[in-house]
C-alpha positions in Angstrom: 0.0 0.0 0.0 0.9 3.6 -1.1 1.3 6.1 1.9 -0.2 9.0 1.1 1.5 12.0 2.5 -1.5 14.8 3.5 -1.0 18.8 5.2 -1.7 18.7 8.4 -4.9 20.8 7.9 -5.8 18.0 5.0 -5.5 15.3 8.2 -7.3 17.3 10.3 -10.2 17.9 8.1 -10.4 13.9 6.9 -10.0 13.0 10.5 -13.2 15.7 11.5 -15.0 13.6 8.1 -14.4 10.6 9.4 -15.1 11.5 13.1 -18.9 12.6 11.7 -19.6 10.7 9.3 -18.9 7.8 12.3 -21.5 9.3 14.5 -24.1 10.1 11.9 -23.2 7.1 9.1 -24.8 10.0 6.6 -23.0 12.3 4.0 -21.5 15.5 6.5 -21.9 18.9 5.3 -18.8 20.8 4.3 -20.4 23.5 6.8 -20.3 20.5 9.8 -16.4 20.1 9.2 -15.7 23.5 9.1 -17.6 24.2 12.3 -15.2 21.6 14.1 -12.1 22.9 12.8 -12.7 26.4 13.0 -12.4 27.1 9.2 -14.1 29.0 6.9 -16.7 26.4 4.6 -15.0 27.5 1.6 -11.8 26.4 2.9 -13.5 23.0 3.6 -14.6 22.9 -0.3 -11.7 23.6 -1.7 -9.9 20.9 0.3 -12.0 18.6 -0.4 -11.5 18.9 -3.9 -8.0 17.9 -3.4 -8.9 14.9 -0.9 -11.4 14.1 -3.5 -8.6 14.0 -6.0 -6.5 11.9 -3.7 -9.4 9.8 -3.7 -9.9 10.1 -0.3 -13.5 11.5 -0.1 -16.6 10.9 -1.9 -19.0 13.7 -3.4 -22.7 12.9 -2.3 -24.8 15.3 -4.3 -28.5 16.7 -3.5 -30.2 18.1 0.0 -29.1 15.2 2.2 -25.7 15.5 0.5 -21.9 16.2 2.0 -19.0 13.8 1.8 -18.2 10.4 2.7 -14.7 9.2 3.6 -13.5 6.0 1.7 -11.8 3.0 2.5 -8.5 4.9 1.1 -9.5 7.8 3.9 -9.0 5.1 6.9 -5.8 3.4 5.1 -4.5 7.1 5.4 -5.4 7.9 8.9 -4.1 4.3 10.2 -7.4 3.5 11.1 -8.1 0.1 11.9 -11.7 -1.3 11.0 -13.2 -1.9 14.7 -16.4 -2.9 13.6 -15.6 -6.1 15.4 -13.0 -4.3 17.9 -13.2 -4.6 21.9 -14.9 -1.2 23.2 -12.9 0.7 25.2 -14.9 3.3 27.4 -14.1 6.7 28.0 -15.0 9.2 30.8 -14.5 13.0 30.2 -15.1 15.2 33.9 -17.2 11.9 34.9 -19.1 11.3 32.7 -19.4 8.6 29.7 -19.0 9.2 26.3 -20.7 6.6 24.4 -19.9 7.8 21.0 -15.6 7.9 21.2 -13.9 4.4 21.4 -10.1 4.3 22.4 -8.1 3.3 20.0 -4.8 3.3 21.0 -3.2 4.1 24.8 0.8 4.6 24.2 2.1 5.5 27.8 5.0 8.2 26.5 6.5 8.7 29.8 6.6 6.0 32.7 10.0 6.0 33.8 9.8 9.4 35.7 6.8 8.8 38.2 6.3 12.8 38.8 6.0 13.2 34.8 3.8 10.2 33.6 2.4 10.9 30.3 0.0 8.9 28.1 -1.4 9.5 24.6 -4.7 8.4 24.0 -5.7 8.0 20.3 -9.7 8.5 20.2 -12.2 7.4 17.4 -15.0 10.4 17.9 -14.2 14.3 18.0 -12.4 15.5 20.4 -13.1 18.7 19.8 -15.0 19.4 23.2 -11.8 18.4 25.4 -10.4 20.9 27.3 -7.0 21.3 28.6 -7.8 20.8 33.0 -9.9 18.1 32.0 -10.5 14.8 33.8 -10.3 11.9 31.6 -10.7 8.4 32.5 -9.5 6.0 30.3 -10.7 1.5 30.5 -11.2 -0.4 31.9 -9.0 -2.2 28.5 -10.8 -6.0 27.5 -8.1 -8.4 28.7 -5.9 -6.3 31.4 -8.4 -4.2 32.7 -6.3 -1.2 33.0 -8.1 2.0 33.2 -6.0 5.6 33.6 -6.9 8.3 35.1 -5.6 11.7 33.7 -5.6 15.4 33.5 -5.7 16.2 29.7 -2.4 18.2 29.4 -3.0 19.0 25.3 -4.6 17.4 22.1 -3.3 16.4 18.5 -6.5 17.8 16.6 -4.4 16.3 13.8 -4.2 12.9 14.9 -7.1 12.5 17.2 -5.0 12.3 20.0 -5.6 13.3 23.9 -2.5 14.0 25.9 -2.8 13.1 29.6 -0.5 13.5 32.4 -1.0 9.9 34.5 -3.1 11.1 38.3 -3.8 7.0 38.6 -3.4 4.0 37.0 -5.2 1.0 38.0 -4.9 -2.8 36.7 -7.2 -4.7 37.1 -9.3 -1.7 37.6 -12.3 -4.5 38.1 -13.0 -7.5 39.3 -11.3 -9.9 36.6 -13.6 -12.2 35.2 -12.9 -16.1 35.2 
């Protein structure tokens, strides 16, 4: 497989598509996107002319229309098909989201216990994360870790929370036999 080398605001943008069009399994509205990346719409249209060309994104004409990322839009984000994936819950200030699934947990930082960082890699927007935030992470399917954080940044680009580590529990439940 081809990598296919996108801007950053091209990532961000196909990330946002994907991100919506996940939640809604409907064409999104260029105007949807640009709302969640704070750009103009016409930025949005023109971009996607050029994802379009990349073959990235599908056109979906008429009233109900928008775009539609393709199979080439996942390959291009890394995303793995977790249709049949392990759900891995997430808390934001204490409360559940039900539409973001982890993805990925990639503990940056462990060896200084003052400093311990993890990146969480979401499917679902994380556009309504905040830095402050509380963010519970897990309990994961076989280990049952679950991490409790304070969300230190984001990676808008690649869907990515950046916690600092307040707790980190394994097995955060009982483990089942």
């Amino acid at each position: 497989m081809s990598s296919i080398e996108l801007t950053p605001s091209q990532k961000n943008i196909l990330q946002e598509l994907v991100n919506l069009y996940r939640e809604s399994e409907n064409a999104v509205k260029g105007e949807d996107i640009a709302e969640k990346v704070d750009r103009n719409p016409g930025t949005i249209r023109n971009q996607m002319q050029s994802l379009k060309a990349l073959q990235l994104v599908e056109g979906v004409p008429g009233p109900k229309g928008g775009y539609k990322p393709t199979a080439t839009a996942y390959d291009a984000l890394q995303i793995q098909d977790m249709e049949q994936a392990a759900d891995v819950p997430l808390a934001h200030n204490g409360e559940d989201i039900p539409d973001a699934n982890v993805e990925e947990i990639d503990l940056t930082s462990v060896h200084h216990p003052e400093l311990c960082r993890a990146e969480i890699k979401l499917q679902g927007s994380i556009a309504d994360f905040h830095e402050g935030d509380t963010i519970t992470v897990g309990p994961t399917p076989l280990s049952k870790l679950q991490i409790i954080g304070t969300l230190e940044g984001k990676d808008d680009t690649n869907n990515k929370l950046i916690l600092t580590i307040d707790d980190m529990r394994a097995p955060a439940g009982e483990p089942e036999h």
